[in-house]
Residue, then its C-alpha position, 0 to 999 in steps of 0.5 A: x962669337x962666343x959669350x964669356x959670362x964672366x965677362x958679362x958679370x964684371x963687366x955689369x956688376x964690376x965684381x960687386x956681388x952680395x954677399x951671403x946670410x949665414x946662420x947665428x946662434x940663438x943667443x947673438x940673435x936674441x943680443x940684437x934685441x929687437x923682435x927677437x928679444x920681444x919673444x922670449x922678454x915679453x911673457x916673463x916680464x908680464x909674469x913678474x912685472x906684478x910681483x906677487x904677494x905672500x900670505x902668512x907674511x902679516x908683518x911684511x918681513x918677507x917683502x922686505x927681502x924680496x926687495x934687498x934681493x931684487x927676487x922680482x927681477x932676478x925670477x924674470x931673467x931666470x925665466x928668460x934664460x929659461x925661455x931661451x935655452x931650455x932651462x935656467x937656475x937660481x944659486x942663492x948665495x947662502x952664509x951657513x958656514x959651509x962650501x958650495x959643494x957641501x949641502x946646505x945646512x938650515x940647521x940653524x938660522x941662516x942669511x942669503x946674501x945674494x942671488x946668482x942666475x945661470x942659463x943650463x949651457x952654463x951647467x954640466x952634471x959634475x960626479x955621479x948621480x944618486x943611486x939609491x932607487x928609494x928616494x925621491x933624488x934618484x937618477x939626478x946629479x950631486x953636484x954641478x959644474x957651472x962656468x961663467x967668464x970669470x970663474x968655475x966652480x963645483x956646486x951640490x945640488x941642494x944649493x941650485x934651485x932650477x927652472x925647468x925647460x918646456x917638458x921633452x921625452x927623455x930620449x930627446x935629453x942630451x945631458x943627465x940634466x933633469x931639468x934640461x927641456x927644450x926652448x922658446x926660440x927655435x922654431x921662433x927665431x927661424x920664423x923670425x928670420x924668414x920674416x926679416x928675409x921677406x922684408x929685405x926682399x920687399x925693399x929690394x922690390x920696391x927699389x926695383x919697383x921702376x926697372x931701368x933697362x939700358x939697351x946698349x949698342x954692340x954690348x956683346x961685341x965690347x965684352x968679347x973685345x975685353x972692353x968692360x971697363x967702358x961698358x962700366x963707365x958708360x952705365x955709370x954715367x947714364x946712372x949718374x945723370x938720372x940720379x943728379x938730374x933726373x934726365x938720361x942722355x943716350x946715344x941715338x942707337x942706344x934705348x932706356x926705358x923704365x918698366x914699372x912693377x906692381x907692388x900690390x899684395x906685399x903687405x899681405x905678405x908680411x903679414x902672412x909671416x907674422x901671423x907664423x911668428x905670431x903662431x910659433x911664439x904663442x904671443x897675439x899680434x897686438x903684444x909682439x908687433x902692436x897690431x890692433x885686431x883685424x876683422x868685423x867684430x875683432x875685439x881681440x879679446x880671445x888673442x889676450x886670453x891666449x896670452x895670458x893662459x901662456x903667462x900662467x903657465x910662465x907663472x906655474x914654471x917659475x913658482x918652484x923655484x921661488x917656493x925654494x927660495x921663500x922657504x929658504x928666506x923664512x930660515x933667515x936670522x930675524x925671521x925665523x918662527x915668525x912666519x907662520x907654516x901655511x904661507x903661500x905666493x898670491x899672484x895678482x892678476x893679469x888683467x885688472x879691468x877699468x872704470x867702464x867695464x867695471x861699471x858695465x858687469x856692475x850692470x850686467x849683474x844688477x841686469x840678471x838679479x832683476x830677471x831673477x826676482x821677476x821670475x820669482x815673484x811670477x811663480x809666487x804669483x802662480x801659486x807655486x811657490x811661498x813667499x817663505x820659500x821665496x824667502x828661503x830661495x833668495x836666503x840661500x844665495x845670501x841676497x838682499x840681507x837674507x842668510x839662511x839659519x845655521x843649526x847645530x849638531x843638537x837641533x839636527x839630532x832632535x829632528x832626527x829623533x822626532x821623525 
Protein backbone atom coordinates (compact mmCIF):
# COMPACT_ATOMS: atom_id res chain seq x y z
CA UNK A 1 0.00 0.00 0.00
CA UNK A 2 1.37 3.15 -0.83
CA UNK A 3 1.40 6.29 1.68
CA UNK A 4 0.19 9.58 0.14
CA UNK A 5 1.32 12.37 2.65
CA UNK A 6 -0.41 14.80 1.15
CA UNK A 7 -3.19 12.86 2.24
CA UNK A 8 -2.09 12.22 5.62
CA UNK A 9 -1.63 16.14 6.19
CA UNK A 10 -5.09 17.14 4.79
CA UNK A 11 -6.41 14.58 6.33
CA UNK A 12 -4.95 15.59 10.12
CA UNK A 13 -4.49 19.41 9.87
CA UNK A 14 -7.31 19.71 7.22
CA UNK A 15 -5.03 22.17 5.07
CA UNK A 16 -4.49 24.50 8.12
CA UNK A 17 -0.85 25.27 8.62
CA UNK A 18 0.90 28.00 10.32
CA UNK A 19 1.98 30.41 8.60
CA UNK A 20 5.17 31.83 8.44
CA UNK A 21 7.38 34.95 10.44
CA UNK A 22 8.89 37.42 8.10
CA UNK A 23 11.42 40.16 8.83
CA UNK A 24 10.05 43.82 9.66
CA UNK A 25 11.85 46.88 9.63
CA UNK A 26 13.24 48.47 12.98
CA UNK A 27 10.94 51.15 12.87
CA UNK A 28 7.58 48.96 12.73
CA UNK A 29 9.06 46.97 15.60
CA UNK A 30 9.83 49.93 17.70
CA UNK A 31 5.72 51.22 16.73
CA UNK A 32 4.51 48.27 18.56
CA UNK A 33 6.00 49.79 21.58
CA UNK A 34 6.45 47.35 24.02
CA UNK A 35 10.34 45.70 24.94
CA UNK A 36 11.15 47.19 21.93
CA UNK A 37 10.29 50.64 22.27
CA UNK A 38 11.55 50.04 26.37
CA UNK A 39 15.07 49.81 24.37
CA UNK A 40 15.83 52.74 22.66
CA UNK A 41 12.99 55.35 25.14
CA UNK A 42 14.33 54.17 28.30
CA UNK A 43 18.21 55.82 28.39
CA UNK A 44 16.79 59.07 26.71
CA UNK A 45 14.47 59.58 28.92
CA UNK A 46 16.37 59.04 31.93
CA UNK A 47 18.79 61.48 30.20
CA UNK A 48 16.61 64.48 30.13
CA UNK A 49 13.87 63.22 32.34
CA UNK A 50 15.77 65.91 34.88
CA UNK A 51 16.23 68.63 32.53
CA UNK A 52 19.21 70.32 33.32
CA UNK A 53 20.14 73.83 34.64
CA UNK A 54 22.01 76.82 33.17
CA UNK A 55 24.89 78.64 35.02
CA UNK A 56 25.51 82.29 34.05
CA UNK A 57 21.28 82.02 33.38
CA UNK A 58 20.79 84.22 37.00
CA UNK A 59 17.60 85.93 35.83
CA UNK A 60 16.25 82.44 34.47
CA UNK A 61 15.65 83.98 30.83
CA UNK A 62 17.00 81.13 29.28
CA UNK A 63 14.59 78.79 31.24
CA UNK A 64 11.81 80.34 30.30
CA UNK A 65 12.34 79.51 26.83
CA UNK A 66 13.44 76.05 27.37
CA UNK A 67 9.86 75.61 28.62
CA UNK A 68 8.23 77.92 25.35
CA UNK A 69 10.03 75.37 23.27
CA UNK A 70 9.62 72.19 24.97
CA UNK A 71 13.57 71.71 24.46
CA UNK A 72 13.52 69.20 27.17
CA UNK A 73 11.18 66.69 25.49
CA UNK A 74 12.15 67.52 22.03
CA UNK A 75 16.25 66.92 23.03
CA UNK A 76 14.84 63.11 24.21
CA UNK A 77 12.93 62.40 21.07
CA UNK A 78 16.04 63.59 18.86
CA UNK A 79 18.08 61.13 20.81
CA UNK A 80 15.70 58.37 20.37
CA UNK A 81 15.90 58.97 16.68
CA UNK A 82 19.22 59.13 17.39
CA UNK A 83 19.34 55.69 19.23
CA UNK A 84 17.10 54.08 16.79
CA UNK A 85 18.47 54.78 13.24
CA UNK A 86 21.94 56.17 13.75
CA UNK A 87 21.52 59.77 13.89
CA UNK A 88 19.11 62.56 14.33
CA UNK A 89 19.04 66.23 14.07
CA UNK A 90 17.35 69.57 15.39
CA UNK A 91 16.37 72.22 12.64
CA UNK A 92 15.24 75.45 15.02
CA UNK A 93 13.08 77.13 13.05
CA UNK A 94 14.72 80.78 13.18
CA UNK A 95 13.09 84.68 12.25
CA UNK A 96 16.49 86.07 10.93
CA UNK A 97 15.04 87.52 7.63
CA UNK A 98 16.62 84.96 5.67
CA UNK A 99 15.70 81.19 3.90
CA UNK A 100 16.21 78.05 5.00
CA UNK A 101 19.05 77.37 2.42
CA UNK A 102 20.71 80.43 3.32
CA UNK A 103 23.06 80.64 6.24
CA UNK A 104 21.90 81.74 9.43
CA UNK A 105 22.23 85.11 10.06
CA UNK A 106 22.92 86.07 14.19
CA UNK A 107 24.19 89.36 12.95
CA UNK A 108 21.46 90.83 14.77
CA UNK A 109 19.01 89.72 17.48
CA UNK A 110 17.32 86.94 16.22
CA UNK A 111 13.92 84.56 17.52
CA UNK A 112 13.54 80.94 17.48
CA UNK A 113 10.15 79.94 16.87
CA UNK A 114 10.28 76.48 16.82
CA UNK A 115 11.87 73.23 16.89
CA UNK A 116 11.78 70.64 14.29
CA UNK A 117 13.60 66.78 14.84
CA UNK A 118 14.41 64.57 11.66
CA UNK A 119 15.78 61.17 12.21
CA UNK A 120 19.11 60.77 9.40
CA UNK A 121 16.68 58.23 7.09
CA UNK A 122 14.76 61.63 6.56
CA UNK A 123 18.15 63.24 5.44
CA UNK A 124 20.33 63.35 2.37
CA UNK A 125 23.35 65.34 1.52
CA UNK A 126 22.03 68.13 -1.26
CA UNK A 127 24.86 69.80 -3.54
CA UNK A 128 28.64 69.26 -2.94
CA UNK A 129 30.66 69.22 0.20
CA UNK A 130 33.25 71.99 1.31
CA UNK A 131 36.36 71.76 -0.28
CA UNK A 132 38.47 74.21 1.01
CA UNK A 133 41.15 71.62 3.29
CA UNK A 134 41.83 74.66 5.63
CA UNK A 135 38.70 75.08 7.48
CA UNK A 136 37.35 73.11 9.88
CA UNK A 137 34.00 72.31 7.65
CA UNK A 138 36.01 70.47 5.14
CA UNK A 139 34.77 67.33 3.79
CA UNK A 140 30.77 68.10 5.06
CA UNK A 141 27.58 68.72 3.15
CA UNK A 142 26.35 72.68 2.48
CA UNK A 143 23.23 71.98 2.19
CA UNK A 144 20.65 68.84 3.11
CA UNK A 145 17.54 67.59 1.71
CA UNK A 146 15.26 66.62 4.42
CA UNK A 147 11.94 64.97 3.54
CA UNK A 148 9.14 64.23 5.81
CA UNK A 149 5.17 63.12 4.71
CA UNK A 150 3.98 66.34 3.76
CA UNK A 151 6.84 68.27 2.46
CA UNK A 152 10.73 68.52 0.93
CA UNK A 153 12.80 70.99 1.27
CA UNK A 154 16.52 72.16 0.99
CA UNK A 155 18.31 73.34 4.34
CA UNK A 156 22.13 75.04 4.72
CA UNK A 157 24.03 73.15 7.15
CA UNK A 158 24.34 75.88 9.77
CA UNK A 159 20.69 75.68 10.43
CA UNK A 160 20.98 71.80 11.39
CA UNK A 161 22.10 71.15 14.42
CA UNK A 162 22.80 66.97 14.64
CA UNK A 163 23.12 64.31 17.00
CA UNK A 164 25.70 61.83 16.17
CA UNK A 165 25.10 58.33 15.96
CA UNK A 166 27.33 55.68 17.83
CA UNK A 167 30.87 56.44 16.31
CA UNK A 168 32.01 53.71 13.02
CA UNK A 169 34.93 53.61 10.70
CA UNK A 170 34.36 55.64 7.68
CA UNK A 171 34.53 52.66 5.25
CA UNK A 172 31.32 51.54 7.26
CA UNK A 173 29.42 55.05 6.31
CA UNK A 174 27.05 54.75 3.32
CA UNK A 175 26.09 58.34 2.89
CA UNK A 176 28.68 61.73 2.77
CA UNK A 177 26.58 62.26 6.28
CA UNK A 178 29.32 62.93 8.75
CA UNK A 179 27.41 62.35 11.40
CA UNK A 180 25.82 59.01 10.16
CA UNK A 181 27.18 55.97 12.92
CA UNK A 182 25.25 53.30 13.65
CA UNK A 183 22.14 52.21 16.11
CA UNK A 184 20.82 50.86 19.23
CA UNK A 185 18.78 48.50 17.84
CA UNK A 186 20.20 46.07 15.44
CA UNK A 187 21.65 43.73 17.49
CA UNK A 188 18.69 44.54 20.23
CA UNK A 189 15.96 43.90 18.33
CA UNK A 190 17.10 40.79 16.88
CA UNK A 191 17.94 39.49 20.29
CA UNK A 192 14.50 40.71 21.27
CA UNK A 193 12.97 38.84 18.66
CA UNK A 194 14.48 35.65 19.64
CA UNK A 195 13.39 36.19 22.80
CA UNK A 196 9.80 36.42 21.85
CA UNK A 197 10.13 33.42 19.48
CA UNK A 198 11.18 31.32 22.53
CA UNK A 199 8.26 32.63 24.45
CA UNK A 200 5.76 31.63 21.71
CA UNK A 201 7.37 28.29 21.50
CA UNK A 202 7.15 27.89 25.23
CA UNK A 203 3.37 28.56 25.02
CA UNK A 204 3.27 26.08 22.47
CA UNK A 205 4.79 23.60 24.80
CA UNK A 206 2.85 24.20 27.78
CA UNK A 207 -0.32 23.82 25.39
CA UNK A 208 1.32 20.43 24.14
CA UNK A 209 2.49 19.78 28.08
CA UNK A 210 -0.52 16.77 27.99
CA UNK A 211 0.00 15.21 24.23
CA UNK A 212 -3.37 13.36 23.11
CA UNK A 213 -2.51 10.62 21.00
CA UNK A 214 -5.69 8.98 19.06
CA UNK A 215 -4.67 5.57 18.13
CA UNK A 216 -7.27 5.18 15.05
CA UNK A 217 -8.08 1.80 13.30
CA UNK A 218 -7.03 1.39 9.71
CA UNK A 219 -6.04 5.06 9.51
CA UNK A 220 -3.80 4.13 6.71
CA UNK A 221 -6.26 2.21 4.66
CA UNK A 222 -8.99 5.27 5.16
CA UNK A 223 -6.54 7.74 3.67
CA UNK A 224 -5.49 5.60 0.80
CA UNK A 225 -9.26 5.24 -0.06
CA UNK A 226 -9.57 9.10 -0.12
CA UNK A 227 -11.62 9.19 3.17
CA UNK A 228 -9.90 12.19 5.10
CA UNK A 229 -12.80 14.10 5.41
CA UNK A 230 -13.96 11.10 7.91
CA UNK A 231 -10.76 10.78 9.29
CA UNK A 232 -11.40 14.64 10.12
CA UNK A 233 -14.39 14.17 11.58
CA UNK A 234 -13.93 11.44 13.88
CA UNK A 235 -10.74 13.36 15.32
CA UNK A 236 -13.20 16.53 15.63
CA UNK A 237 -15.23 14.62 17.62
CA UNK A 238 -13.18 12.97 20.29
CA UNK A 239 -11.46 16.75 20.47
CA UNK A 240 -14.92 17.86 21.08
CA UNK A 241 -16.09 15.62 23.49
CA UNK A 242 -12.99 15.98 25.79
CA UNK A 243 -13.13 19.76 25.40
CA UNK A 244 -16.88 19.95 26.46
CA UNK A 245 -16.72 17.23 28.78
CA UNK A 246 -13.75 16.38 29.68
CA UNK A 247 -14.45 12.41 28.59
CA UNK A 248 -13.22 10.62 25.46
CA UNK A 249 -15.46 8.10 23.84
CA UNK A 250 -13.35 5.45 21.41
CA UNK A 251 -14.25 2.69 19.43
CA UNK A 252 -13.08 -0.44 21.16
CA UNK A 253 -10.41 -1.08 18.47
CA UNK A 254 -9.54 2.51 18.82
CA UNK A 255 -6.60 4.10 21.77
CA UNK A 256 -6.44 7.51 23.42
CA UNK A 257 -3.95 8.32 25.62
CA UNK A 258 -2.48 11.24 27.31
CA UNK A 259 1.27 11.50 27.48
CA UNK A 260 2.42 14.36 29.93
CA UNK A 261 5.81 16.39 29.38
CA UNK A 262 7.98 17.78 31.72
CA UNK A 263 8.31 21.28 31.58
CA UNK A 264 11.18 22.11 34.07
CA UNK A 265 14.02 24.52 33.09
CA UNK A 266 11.79 26.80 30.73
CA UNK A 267 11.91 29.57 32.85
CA UNK A 268 15.64 29.30 33.10
CA UNK A 269 15.29 29.50 29.47
CA UNK A 270 13.69 32.85 28.99
CA UNK A 271 16.00 34.18 31.26
CA UNK A 272 19.11 32.90 29.53
CA UNK A 273 17.52 35.45 26.71
CA UNK A 274 17.06 38.45 28.40
CA UNK A 275 20.04 38.45 30.01
CA UNK A 276 21.34 38.53 25.86
CA UNK A 277 18.92 41.17 25.57
CA UNK A 278 19.91 42.60 28.82
CA UNK A 279 23.58 42.36 27.26
CA UNK A 280 23.04 43.94 24.02
CA UNK A 281 20.88 46.97 25.23
CA UNK A 282 23.35 47.80 27.88
CA UNK A 283 20.34 48.15 30.11
CA UNK A 284 20.18 45.95 33.74
CA UNK A 285 17.35 43.45 33.98
CA UNK A 286 15.71 45.29 36.91
CA UNK A 287 15.00 48.71 34.27
CA UNK A 288 14.05 46.60 30.97
CA UNK A 289 11.90 44.03 32.48
CA UNK A 290 11.60 45.03 36.49
CA UNK A 291 13.67 42.04 37.79
CA UNK A 292 15.19 42.59 41.15
CA UNK A 293 18.91 41.36 41.41
CA UNK A 294 19.48 37.30 41.55
CA UNK A 295 21.85 35.90 43.68
CA UNK A 296 23.47 35.76 47.49
CA UNK A 297 24.51 39.14 47.90
CA UNK A 298 22.86 40.90 44.75
CA UNK A 299 21.95 44.24 45.63
CA UNK A 300 22.25 45.13 42.03
CA UNK A 301 24.13 48.18 42.70
CA UNK A 302 26.93 47.58 39.99
CA UNK A 303 23.76 46.97 37.03
CA UNK A 304 22.52 50.65 38.17
CA UNK A 305 26.21 52.13 37.95
CA UNK A 306 26.25 50.54 34.48
CA UNK A 307 23.18 52.17 33.59
CA UNK A 308 24.05 55.26 34.51
CA UNK A 309 27.59 55.39 32.88
CA UNK A 310 25.51 54.61 29.60
CA UNK A 311 23.24 57.66 30.24
CA UNK A 312 26.05 59.74 30.64
CA UNK A 313 27.41 58.94 27.67
CA UNK A 314 23.49 59.63 26.19
CA UNK A 315 24.29 63.02 28.05
CA UNK A 316 27.50 63.69 26.53
CA UNK A 317 25.69 62.85 22.90
CA UNK A 318 23.16 65.30 22.99
CA UNK A 319 24.90 67.99 24.76
CA UNK A 320 26.46 69.63 21.31
CA UNK A 321 23.50 69.74 19.94
CA UNK A 322 21.81 71.80 22.94
CA UNK A 323 24.98 73.91 23.39
CA UNK A 324 24.21 75.04 19.62
CA UNK A 325 20.82 75.89 20.54
CA UNK A 326 21.25 77.62 24.01
CA UNK A 327 23.86 79.76 22.15
CA UNK A 328 21.36 80.42 19.57
CA UNK A 329 18.73 81.17 22.42
CA UNK A 330 21.22 83.76 24.20
CA UNK A 331 20.97 85.96 20.54
CA UNK A 332 17.20 86.25 21.00
CA UNK A 333 15.56 89.94 21.33
CA UNK A 334 15.22 90.38 25.18
CA UNK A 335 18.19 88.43 25.77
CA UNK A 336 20.76 89.36 24.02
CA UNK A 337 23.96 90.93 26.30
CA UNK A 338 22.17 89.69 29.43
CA UNK A 339 23.68 86.66 29.79
CA UNK A 340 27.05 86.38 30.63
CA UNK A 341 29.65 84.34 28.04
CA UNK A 342 30.71 81.85 30.67
CA UNK A 343 27.30 80.02 31.01
CA UNK A 344 27.48 76.25 30.64
CA UNK A 345 24.62 73.03 30.94
CA UNK A 346 24.57 71.59 34.75
CA UNK A 347 23.32 68.32 34.79
CA UNK A 348 21.74 66.90 37.65
CA UNK A 349 22.20 64.09 38.98
CA UNK A 350 21.23 60.52 38.20
CA UNK A 351 20.68 59.33 41.22
CA UNK A 352 20.06 61.29 44.33
CA UNK A 353 20.10 58.91 47.55
CA UNK A 354 17.39 58.83 50.41
CA UNK A 355 16.78 59.71 53.68
CA UNK A 356 18.52 56.35 55.00
CA UNK A 357 21.23 56.30 53.11
CA UNK A 358 22.03 59.87 53.69
CA UNK A 359 22.07 59.12 57.10
CA UNK A 360 23.94 56.25 56.72
CA UNK A 361 27.29 58.11 54.89
CA UNK A 362 26.55 60.60 57.32
CA UNK A 363 27.54 58.13 59.63
CA UNK A 364 30.37 56.55 57.79
CA UNK A 365 32.03 59.93 57.58
CA UNK A 366 31.56 60.77 61.50
CA UNK A 367 33.00 56.80 61.63
CA UNK A 368 36.37 57.70 59.84
CA UNK A 369 36.99 61.31 61.27
CA UNK A 370 36.47 59.36 64.70
CA UNK A 371 39.58 56.59 63.83
CA UNK A 372 41.36 59.66 62.51
CA UNK A 373 41.41 61.95 65.58
CA UNK A 374 42.15 58.44 67.77
CA UNK A 375 45.05 58.15 65.38
CA UNK A 376 46.19 61.40 65.90
CA UNK A 377 46.03 61.98 69.24
CA UNK A 378 47.91 58.30 69.81
CA UNK A 379 50.81 59.64 68.01
CA UNK A 380 50.43 63.10 69.97
CA UNK A 381 50.78 60.79 72.81
CA UNK A 382 53.91 59.07 71.59
CA UNK A 383 55.81 62.14 71.35
CA UNK A 384 55.78 62.48 67.73
CA UNK A 385 54.09 64.75 67.08
CA UNK A 386 52.91 68.44 68.55
CA UNK A 387 49.66 69.52 69.76
CA UNK A 388 50.47 72.71 66.93
CA UNK A 389 51.45 70.18 64.41
CA UNK A 390 48.17 68.51 65.19
CA UNK A 391 46.70 71.45 65.12
CA UNK A 392 47.95 72.33 61.82
CA UNK A 393 47.41 68.64 60.65
CA UNK A 394 43.57 69.10 61.21
CA UNK A 395 43.87 73.00 59.75
CA UNK A 396 44.79 71.64 56.57
CA UNK A 397 42.03 69.69 55.86
CA UNK A 398 39.66 72.49 57.47
CA UNK A 399 37.95 70.42 60.15
CA UNK A 400 36.76 71.40 63.45
CA UNK A 401 36.68 75.24 62.59
CA UNK A 402 40.47 75.38 62.13
CA UNK A 403 41.64 76.86 58.60
CA UNK A 404 45.22 77.38 58.14
CA UNK A 405 46.72 81.21 57.72
CA UNK A 406 47.03 82.23 54.23
CA UNK A 407 50.11 84.79 53.89
CA UNK A 408 50.68 87.27 51.17
CA UNK A 409 53.29 87.80 48.28
CA UNK A 410 55.16 90.23 51.31
CA UNK A 411 55.36 87.69 53.97
CA UNK A 412 56.70 85.11 51.56
CA UNK A 413 59.35 87.19 50.11
CA UNK A 414 60.41 88.28 53.76
CA UNK A 415 60.89 84.44 54.70
CA UNK A 416 62.51 84.06 51.77
CA UNK A 417 65.31 87.04 52.30
CA UNK A 418 65.80 85.84 56.30
CA UNK A 419 66.85 82.36 55.08
Amino acid sequence: MKFRLDGFLQAVLGGKQQARITSVSAPFLYAQGGIFRRVVDLPADKALSGGFEIEGDADNLLASELDRLNVFETAAYALKLARLFGGACDVPLVADGKRLNEPLDVSQPVEVVELRVFGINQVAVEGALYGDATQKNFGEPEFYRISSQQTQFVVHESRVFPIHGFRLPEMLKDARIYWQGGNAVDRAYKAILDWENTRERTKQILDRKQQPVYAMKQLAELIDAGQEEIVQQRIQAVDTSRGVLNTVAVDSEDAYTLNDMSVGGLTDIISKFEQVISAETGIPLAQLFGQSASGLSATGEGDLRNFHELVEAERARVSNMLERLLALLVLQNGIKGKIPDGWRIKWPPLYVPTAREQADMAKLAVDTLKVEVDAVVQVVNMGALSEAQAADYFAGREQFGLKREVHDGADAQDYAAKT
